[in-house]
KEDRENMAR-700234 format. One record per residue (C-alpha): residue in three letters; x, y, z. Coordinates in steps of 0.1 Angstrom, whole numbers. Each point is the difference from the previous one (the first is absolute). Layout:
BEGIN
Ala / X / Y / Z
...
END
This chain:
BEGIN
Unk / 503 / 119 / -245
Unk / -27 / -21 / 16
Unk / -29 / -5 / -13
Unk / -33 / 16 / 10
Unk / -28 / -24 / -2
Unk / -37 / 18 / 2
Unk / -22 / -15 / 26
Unk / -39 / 0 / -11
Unk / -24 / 3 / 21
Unk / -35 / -5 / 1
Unk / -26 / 23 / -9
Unk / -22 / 5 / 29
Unk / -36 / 19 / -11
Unk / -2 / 16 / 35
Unk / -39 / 3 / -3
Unk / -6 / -37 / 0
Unk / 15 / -2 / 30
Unk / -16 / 33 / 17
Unk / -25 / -12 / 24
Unk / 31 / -21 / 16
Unk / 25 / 30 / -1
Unk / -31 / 19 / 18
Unk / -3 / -24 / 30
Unk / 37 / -11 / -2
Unk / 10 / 43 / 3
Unk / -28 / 4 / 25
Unk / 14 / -26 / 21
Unk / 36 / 10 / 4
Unk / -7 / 41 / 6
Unk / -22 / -12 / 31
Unk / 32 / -18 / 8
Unk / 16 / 30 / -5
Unk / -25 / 24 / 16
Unk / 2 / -21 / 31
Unk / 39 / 3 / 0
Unk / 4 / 37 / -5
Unk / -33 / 10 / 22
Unk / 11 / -7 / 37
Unk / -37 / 8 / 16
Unk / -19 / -27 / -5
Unk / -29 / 22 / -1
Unk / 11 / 17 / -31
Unk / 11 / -33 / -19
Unk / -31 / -16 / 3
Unk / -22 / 28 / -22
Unk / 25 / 0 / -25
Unk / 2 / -39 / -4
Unk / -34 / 1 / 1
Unk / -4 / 26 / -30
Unk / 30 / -17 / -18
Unk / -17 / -38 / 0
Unk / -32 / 18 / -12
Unk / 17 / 14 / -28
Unk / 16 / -33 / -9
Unk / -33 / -17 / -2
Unk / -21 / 28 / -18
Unk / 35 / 4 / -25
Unk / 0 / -37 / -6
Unk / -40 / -3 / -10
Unk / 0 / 31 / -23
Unk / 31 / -15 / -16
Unk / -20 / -36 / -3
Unk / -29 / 23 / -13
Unk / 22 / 11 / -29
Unk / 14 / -34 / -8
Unk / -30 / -16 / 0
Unk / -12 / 28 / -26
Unk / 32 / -10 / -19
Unk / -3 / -35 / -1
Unk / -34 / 0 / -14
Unk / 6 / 22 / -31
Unk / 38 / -14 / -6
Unk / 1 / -31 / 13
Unk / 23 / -18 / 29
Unk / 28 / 23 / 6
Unk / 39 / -17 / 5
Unk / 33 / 10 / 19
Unk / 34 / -9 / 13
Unk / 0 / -23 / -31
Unk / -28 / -18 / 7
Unk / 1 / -8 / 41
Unk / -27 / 22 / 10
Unk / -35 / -1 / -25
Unk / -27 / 27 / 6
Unk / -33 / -12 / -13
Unk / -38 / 0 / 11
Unk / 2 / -29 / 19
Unk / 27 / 16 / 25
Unk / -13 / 36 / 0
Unk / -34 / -17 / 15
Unk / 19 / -21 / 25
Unk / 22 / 32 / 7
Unk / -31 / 17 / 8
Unk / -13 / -26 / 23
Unk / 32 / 2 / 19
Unk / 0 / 38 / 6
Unk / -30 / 4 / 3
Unk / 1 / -31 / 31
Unk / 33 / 21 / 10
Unk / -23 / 38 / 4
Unk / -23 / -19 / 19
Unk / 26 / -17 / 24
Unk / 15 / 35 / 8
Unk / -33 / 13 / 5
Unk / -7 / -27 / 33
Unk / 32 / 1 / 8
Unk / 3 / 38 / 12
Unk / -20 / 1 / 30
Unk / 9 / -36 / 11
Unk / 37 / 12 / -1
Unk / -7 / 28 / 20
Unk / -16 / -16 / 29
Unk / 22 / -30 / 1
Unk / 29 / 22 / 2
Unk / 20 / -12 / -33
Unk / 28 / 16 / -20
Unk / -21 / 12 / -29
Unk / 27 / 13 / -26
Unk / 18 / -35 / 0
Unk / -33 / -17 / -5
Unk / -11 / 20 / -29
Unk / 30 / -6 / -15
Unk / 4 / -40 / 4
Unk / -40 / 0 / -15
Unk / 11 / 20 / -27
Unk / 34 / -16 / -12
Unk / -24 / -34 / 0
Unk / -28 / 17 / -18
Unk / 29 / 11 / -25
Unk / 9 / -43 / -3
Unk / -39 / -5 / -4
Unk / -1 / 23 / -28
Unk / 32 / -13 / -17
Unk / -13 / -37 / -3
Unk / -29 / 12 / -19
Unk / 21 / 10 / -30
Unk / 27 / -20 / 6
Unk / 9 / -21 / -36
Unk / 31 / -19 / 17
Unk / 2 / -24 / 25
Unk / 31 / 16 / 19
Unk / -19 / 30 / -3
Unk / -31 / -15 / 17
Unk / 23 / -21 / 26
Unk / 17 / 40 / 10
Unk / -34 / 12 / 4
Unk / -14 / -31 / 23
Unk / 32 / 10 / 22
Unk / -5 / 40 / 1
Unk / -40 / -11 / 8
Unk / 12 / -22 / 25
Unk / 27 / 10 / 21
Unk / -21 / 33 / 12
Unk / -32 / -20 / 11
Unk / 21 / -20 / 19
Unk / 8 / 31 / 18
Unk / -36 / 9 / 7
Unk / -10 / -29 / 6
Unk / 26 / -3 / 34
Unk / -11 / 42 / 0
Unk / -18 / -3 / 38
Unk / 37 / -9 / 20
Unk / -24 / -2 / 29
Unk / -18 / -28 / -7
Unk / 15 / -36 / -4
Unk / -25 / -6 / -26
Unk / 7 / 27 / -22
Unk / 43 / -15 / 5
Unk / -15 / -35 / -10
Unk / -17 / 11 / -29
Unk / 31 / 20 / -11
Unk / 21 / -32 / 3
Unk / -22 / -25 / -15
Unk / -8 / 23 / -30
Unk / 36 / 5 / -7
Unk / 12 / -39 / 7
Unk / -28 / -10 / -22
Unk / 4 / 27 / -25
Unk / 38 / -7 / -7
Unk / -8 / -39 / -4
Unk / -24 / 10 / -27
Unk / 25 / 27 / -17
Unk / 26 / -32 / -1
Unk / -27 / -19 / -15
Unk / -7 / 25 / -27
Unk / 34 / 6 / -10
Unk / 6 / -36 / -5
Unk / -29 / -2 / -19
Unk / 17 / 30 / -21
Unk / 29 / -20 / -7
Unk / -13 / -27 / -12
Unk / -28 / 16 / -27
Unk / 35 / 19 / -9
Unk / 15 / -31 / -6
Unk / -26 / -18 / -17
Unk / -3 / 34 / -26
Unk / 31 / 17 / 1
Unk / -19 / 38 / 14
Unk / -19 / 15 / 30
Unk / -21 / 19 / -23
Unk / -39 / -5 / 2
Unk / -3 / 6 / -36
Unk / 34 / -16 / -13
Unk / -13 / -32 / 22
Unk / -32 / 0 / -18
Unk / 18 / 2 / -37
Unk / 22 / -26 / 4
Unk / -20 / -27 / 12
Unk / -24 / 9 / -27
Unk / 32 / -1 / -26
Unk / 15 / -35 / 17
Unk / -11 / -32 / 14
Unk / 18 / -14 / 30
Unk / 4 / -37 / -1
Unk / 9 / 1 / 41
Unk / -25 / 22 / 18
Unk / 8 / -8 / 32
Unk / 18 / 30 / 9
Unk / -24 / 30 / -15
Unk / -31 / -22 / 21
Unk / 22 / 0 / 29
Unk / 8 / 35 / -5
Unk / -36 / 16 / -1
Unk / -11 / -21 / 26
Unk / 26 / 15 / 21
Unk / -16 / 38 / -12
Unk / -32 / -16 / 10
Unk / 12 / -7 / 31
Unk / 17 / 33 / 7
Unk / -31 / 18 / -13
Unk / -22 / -19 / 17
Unk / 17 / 10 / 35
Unk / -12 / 37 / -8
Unk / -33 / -3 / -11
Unk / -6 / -26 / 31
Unk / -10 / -29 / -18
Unk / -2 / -34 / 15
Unk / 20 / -18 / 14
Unk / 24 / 32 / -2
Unk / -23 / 22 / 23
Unk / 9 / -10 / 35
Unk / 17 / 30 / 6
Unk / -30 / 22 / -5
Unk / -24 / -6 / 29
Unk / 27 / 7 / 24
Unk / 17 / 29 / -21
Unk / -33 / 19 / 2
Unk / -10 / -5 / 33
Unk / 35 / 8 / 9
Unk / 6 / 33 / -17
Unk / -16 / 32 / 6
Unk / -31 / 5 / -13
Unk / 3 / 24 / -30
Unk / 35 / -18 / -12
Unk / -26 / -31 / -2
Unk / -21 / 18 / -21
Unk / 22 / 10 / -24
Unk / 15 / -36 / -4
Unk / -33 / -15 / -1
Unk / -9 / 25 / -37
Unk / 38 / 11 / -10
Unk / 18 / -29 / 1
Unk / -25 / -22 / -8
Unk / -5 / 20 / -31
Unk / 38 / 1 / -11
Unk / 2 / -35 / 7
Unk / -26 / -11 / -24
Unk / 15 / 26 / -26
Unk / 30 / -16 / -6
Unk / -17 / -37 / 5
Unk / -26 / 11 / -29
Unk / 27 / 18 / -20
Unk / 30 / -31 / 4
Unk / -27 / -26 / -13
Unk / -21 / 18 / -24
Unk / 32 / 16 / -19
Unk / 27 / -27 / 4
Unk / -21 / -32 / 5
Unk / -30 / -2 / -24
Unk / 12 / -28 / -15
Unk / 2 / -21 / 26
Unk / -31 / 11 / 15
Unk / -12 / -42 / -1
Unk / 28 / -6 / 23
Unk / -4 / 31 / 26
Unk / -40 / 2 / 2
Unk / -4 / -33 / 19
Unk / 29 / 16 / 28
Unk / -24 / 30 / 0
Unk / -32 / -19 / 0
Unk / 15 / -21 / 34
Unk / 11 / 34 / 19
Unk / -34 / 16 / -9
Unk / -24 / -28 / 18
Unk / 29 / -2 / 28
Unk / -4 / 37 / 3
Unk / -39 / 1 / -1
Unk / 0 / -27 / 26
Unk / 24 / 13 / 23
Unk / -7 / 33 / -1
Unk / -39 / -8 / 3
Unk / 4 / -24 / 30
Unk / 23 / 19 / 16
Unk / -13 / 34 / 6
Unk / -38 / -22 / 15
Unk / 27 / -12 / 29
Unk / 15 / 36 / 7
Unk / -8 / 20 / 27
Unk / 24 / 31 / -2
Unk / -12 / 20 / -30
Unk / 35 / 8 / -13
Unk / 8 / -39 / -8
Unk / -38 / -3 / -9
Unk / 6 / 31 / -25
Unk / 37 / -22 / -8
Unk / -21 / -30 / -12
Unk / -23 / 20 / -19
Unk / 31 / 11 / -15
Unk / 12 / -35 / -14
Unk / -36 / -10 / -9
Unk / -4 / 29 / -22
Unk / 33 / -8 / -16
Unk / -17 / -34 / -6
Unk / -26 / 21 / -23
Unk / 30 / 18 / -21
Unk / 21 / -35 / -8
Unk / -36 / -15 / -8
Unk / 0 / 36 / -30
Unk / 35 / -8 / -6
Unk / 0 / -38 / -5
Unk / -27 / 3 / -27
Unk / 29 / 16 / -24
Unk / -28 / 24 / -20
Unk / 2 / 35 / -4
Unk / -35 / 0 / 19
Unk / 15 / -14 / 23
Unk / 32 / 25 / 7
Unk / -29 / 24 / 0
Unk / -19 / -16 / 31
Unk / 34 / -1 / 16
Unk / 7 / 37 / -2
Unk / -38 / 5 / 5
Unk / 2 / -16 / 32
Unk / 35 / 14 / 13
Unk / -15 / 33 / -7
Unk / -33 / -9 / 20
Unk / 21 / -11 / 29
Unk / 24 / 18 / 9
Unk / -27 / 27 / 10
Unk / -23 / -28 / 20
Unk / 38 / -10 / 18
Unk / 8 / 39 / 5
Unk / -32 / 14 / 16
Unk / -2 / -38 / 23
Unk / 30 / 6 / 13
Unk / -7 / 39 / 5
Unk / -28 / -5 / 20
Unk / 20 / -22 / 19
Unk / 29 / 26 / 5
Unk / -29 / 25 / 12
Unk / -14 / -26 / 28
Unk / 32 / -13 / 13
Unk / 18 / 15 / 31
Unk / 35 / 11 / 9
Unk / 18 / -29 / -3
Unk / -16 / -16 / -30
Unk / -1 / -31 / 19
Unk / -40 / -10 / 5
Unk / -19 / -8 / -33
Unk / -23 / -27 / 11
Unk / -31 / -6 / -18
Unk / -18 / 0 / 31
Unk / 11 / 38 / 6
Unk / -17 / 14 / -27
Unk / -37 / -17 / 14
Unk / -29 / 25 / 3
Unk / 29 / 28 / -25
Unk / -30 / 12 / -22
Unk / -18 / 13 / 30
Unk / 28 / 16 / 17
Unk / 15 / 15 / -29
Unk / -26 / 0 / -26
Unk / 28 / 11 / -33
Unk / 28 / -22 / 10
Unk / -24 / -32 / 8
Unk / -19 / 4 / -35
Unk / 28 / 5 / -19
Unk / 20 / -34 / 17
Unk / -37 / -13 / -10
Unk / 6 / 10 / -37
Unk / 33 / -10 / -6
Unk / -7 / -35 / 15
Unk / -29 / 1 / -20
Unk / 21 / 7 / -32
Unk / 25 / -25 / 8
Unk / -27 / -25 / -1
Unk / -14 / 5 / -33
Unk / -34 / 23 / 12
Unk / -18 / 11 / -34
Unk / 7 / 41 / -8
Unk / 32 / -2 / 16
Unk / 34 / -4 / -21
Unk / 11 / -32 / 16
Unk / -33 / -14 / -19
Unk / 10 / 11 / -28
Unk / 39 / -15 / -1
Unk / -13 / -30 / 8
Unk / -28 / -1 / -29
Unk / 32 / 5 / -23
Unk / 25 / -24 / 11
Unk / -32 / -24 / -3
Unk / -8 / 9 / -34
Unk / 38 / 0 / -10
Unk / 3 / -38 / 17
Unk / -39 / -6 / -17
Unk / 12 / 9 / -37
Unk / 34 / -20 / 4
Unk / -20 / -33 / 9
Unk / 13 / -2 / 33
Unk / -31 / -12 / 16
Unk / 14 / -21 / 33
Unk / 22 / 35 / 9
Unk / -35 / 23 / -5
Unk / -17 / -24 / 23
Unk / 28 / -4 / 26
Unk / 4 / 37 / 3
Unk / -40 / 5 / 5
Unk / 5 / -25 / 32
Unk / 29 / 23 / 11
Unk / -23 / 28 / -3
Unk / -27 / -18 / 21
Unk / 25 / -5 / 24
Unk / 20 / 28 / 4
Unk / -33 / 17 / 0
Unk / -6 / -13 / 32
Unk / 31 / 16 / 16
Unk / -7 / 35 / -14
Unk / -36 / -2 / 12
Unk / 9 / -6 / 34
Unk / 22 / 30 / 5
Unk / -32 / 19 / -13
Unk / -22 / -13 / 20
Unk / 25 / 3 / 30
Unk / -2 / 39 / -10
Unk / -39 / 0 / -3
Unk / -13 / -20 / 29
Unk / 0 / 18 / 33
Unk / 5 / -27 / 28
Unk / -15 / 16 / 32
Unk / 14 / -29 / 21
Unk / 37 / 7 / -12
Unk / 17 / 23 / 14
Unk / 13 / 32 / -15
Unk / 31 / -6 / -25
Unk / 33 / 13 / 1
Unk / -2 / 14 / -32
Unk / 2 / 38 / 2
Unk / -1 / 27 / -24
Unk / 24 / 25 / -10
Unk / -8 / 34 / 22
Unk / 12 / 21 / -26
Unk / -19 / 0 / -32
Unk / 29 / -13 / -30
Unk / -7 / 20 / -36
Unk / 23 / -22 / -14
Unk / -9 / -34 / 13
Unk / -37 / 14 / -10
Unk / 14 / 11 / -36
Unk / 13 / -36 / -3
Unk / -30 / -20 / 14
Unk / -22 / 25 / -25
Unk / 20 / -8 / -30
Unk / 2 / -40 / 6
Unk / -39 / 2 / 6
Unk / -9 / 22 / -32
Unk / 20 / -23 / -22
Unk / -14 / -32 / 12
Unk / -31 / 11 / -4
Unk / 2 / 18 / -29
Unk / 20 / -37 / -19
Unk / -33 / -16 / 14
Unk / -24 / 24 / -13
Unk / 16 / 13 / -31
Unk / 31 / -24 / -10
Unk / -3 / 7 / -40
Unk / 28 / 23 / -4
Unk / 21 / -17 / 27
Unk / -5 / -30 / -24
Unk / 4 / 13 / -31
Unk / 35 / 18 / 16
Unk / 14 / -40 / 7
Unk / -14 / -12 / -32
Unk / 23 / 27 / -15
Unk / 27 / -4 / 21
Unk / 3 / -39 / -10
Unk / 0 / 8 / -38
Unk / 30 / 27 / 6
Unk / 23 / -30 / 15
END
């Protein structure tokens, strides 16, 4: 007789992974709705109900785990790959929260530009889903399947708009780009593996603190490699060159939600790979990170002054404000993972109602977003022009807002670690990237009687969800400015549940 050998398999603790098995389950019955309903007109309600579901499911589930994680501690599954602790239940709520708001500006610009709604519902979902699953993830396979399931569907939506060339080029450069740094990641994999033998964050961590390697050659090599890989997502200098033309390119609401989403995941698993698996060598990585942050402030800052579409203007701001995180990160503290958080928190609401005003001004076509166009917008549309006032003026630091705030803590995080030369560089980038935010607002609040009228139109048809979305991103920016204690206090406790 032959013999029958058992096969074990892993146990899986289904409700650590439940805000991903939301989105994931969301994503494919749209698929499936869109299959099995022929009318278009009946698929779209029900993808629309379905991806709401997805997103409200995958909060209240983040909700519960958060609640679990602070009585009992880090929860574990599939032996040890995937890691559900405070630090990835906030990012986790960063990125569906960002993923709401996205849906919420992108139903009436889908409508009037004429798009397939179901399928783009389900690609934003399927890359929320890979967002999610790098906030938790405890293996770097795990977090190298996630960048790829985040990826390949903004891709996608980046080339969404088949009309317009630009909307094709940003599609192509975001996916050429994107693979080159998925190479580089997975080569960086392979070596950290064979410097220590495991893939594991945790496992990493415990045998470089157990053994001392005479040749470290390979493990530097290999993070740097991560680095570099990490560093494509999270647009840091001198991997951002695909941004300015990736934002401009795609439409409008698929901008927003890279600008707070994948920003967000990227800096998850950057924060989580270092802080967990590279302490030890933090000596050898900080001076990488201190280099990218001033090339990022400086960039970033310059850059946006020298813009005149607001779109790659908005796409600068971007990379400068990832300047402010690596300036948190490099300082190593747990202050400073809290300024980080902080200020992904902060921003991803300042990014999400920019770019929804933005979506509200733009015509059919999505092609014209000149600065110029929006000269004289406070008079003509009183709401929309004060809130593109705001949200510039949050970007840029303005006291009561939360973007003042953010900034206060990455400078006291960088203050208390010594790092006195990065404090002062990033107050010059704020000076300077001041300047570019201020002009857009004043652009909006200076009527120019000589000019003549702009292009820039208004929506004839009131949007309650485009207003639901701008209402949200302005409540919460002004509330982090004017009351940020318990937004604080919820990152402090997030970085000591890591």
């Amino acid at each position: 007789m032959l013999a029958v050998t058992a096969i074990s398999t892993p146990h899986v603790y289904w409700l650590a992974i439940a805000p991903e098995l939301a989105l994931g389950a969301a994503a494919v019955l749209i698929v499936l709705s869109r299959a099995l309903l022929r009318r278009r007109a009946a698929a779209t309600p029900v993808a629309y109900a379905l991806a709401a579901a997805g997103v409200i499911t995958a909060g209240v589930m983040l909700f519960w785990q958060w609640q679990r994680v602070r009585d009992d501690g880090p929860m574990r599954t599939m032996t040890g790959m995937v890691r559900v602790d405070g630090f990835g239940v906030f990012l986790g709520v960063i990125i569906v929260s960002a993923t709401a708001l996205a849906l919420l500006v992108a139903v009436s610009y889908l409508q009037r530009e004429g798009f397939e709604r179901p399928e783009y519902l389900a690609l934003m979902l399927f890359s929320a889903l890979g967002m999610v699953a790098m906030t938790t993830a405890n293996n770097l396979i795990v977090i190298f399947i996630a960048l790829e399931i985040l990826s390949i569907p903004l891709y996608v939506l980046a080339a969404f708009d088949r009309r317009r060339l630009s909307s094709q080029e940003a599609g192509i450069k975001y996916f050429v780009l994107g693979a080159f740094s998925s190479a580089i990641f997975l080569y960086g994999i392979a070596l950290v593996y064979g410097a220590t033998g495991t893939t594991s964050l945790t496992g990493i961590f415990e045998f470089l603190a157990k053994n001392t390697l005479f040749e470290q050659g390979t493990l530097l090599a290999g993070f740097g490699l991560l680095l570099v890989g990490l560093g494509f997502k999270v647009s840091a200098v001198p991997f951002h060159t695909w941004t300015p033309d990736v934002y401009q390119g795609s439409p409008t609401p698929v901008t927003a939600f890279m600008a707070a989403a994948t920003k967000a995941a990227g800096f998850a698993a950057l924060l989580r790979v270092f802080y967990i698996a590279f302490p030890l060598y933090r000596t050898d990585w900080r001076p990488v990170v201190w280099v990218l942050a001033v090339l990022t402030l400086a960039v970033g800052s310059i850059g946006m002054v020298l813009q005149t579409d607001i779109k790659r203007m908005l796409a600068y701001s971007s990379i400068a404000h990832a300047g402010y995180v690596l300036v948190a990160f490099q300082t190593a503290t747990p202050q400073g993972r809290e300024a980080a958080l902080f200020y992904l928190f902060v921003y991803s609401f300042m990014v999400l109602g920019s770019f929804a005003v933005v979506t509200a001004l733009s015509l059919k076509g999505d092609a014209d977003h000149t600065i110029s166009s929006y000269r004289g917008l406070a008079f003509r549309h009183p709401v929309l022009g004060s809130l593109l006032v705001f949200f510039m003026l949050a970007q840029a630091g303005i006291p009561l807002t939360g973007g003042f705030i953010a900034k206060v803590e990455v400078f006291e995080a960088a203050s208390a670690a010594s790092e006195y030369a990065l404090v002062a560089i990033a107050a010059v980038a704020t000076v300077v990237a001041a300047f570019g935010y201020l002009r857009v607002a004043l652009s909006a609040a200076y009527p120019d009687a000589a000019e003549p009228t702009p292009t820039v139109a208004l929506h004839r048809r009131f949007d309650v969800w485009l207003g639901l979305a701008l209402l949200v991103a302005f409540g919460m920016t002004l509330a982090l400015g004017v009351a940020p204690e318990p937004f604080v206090h919820w990152a402090r406790d997030a970085t000591l549940i890591l």
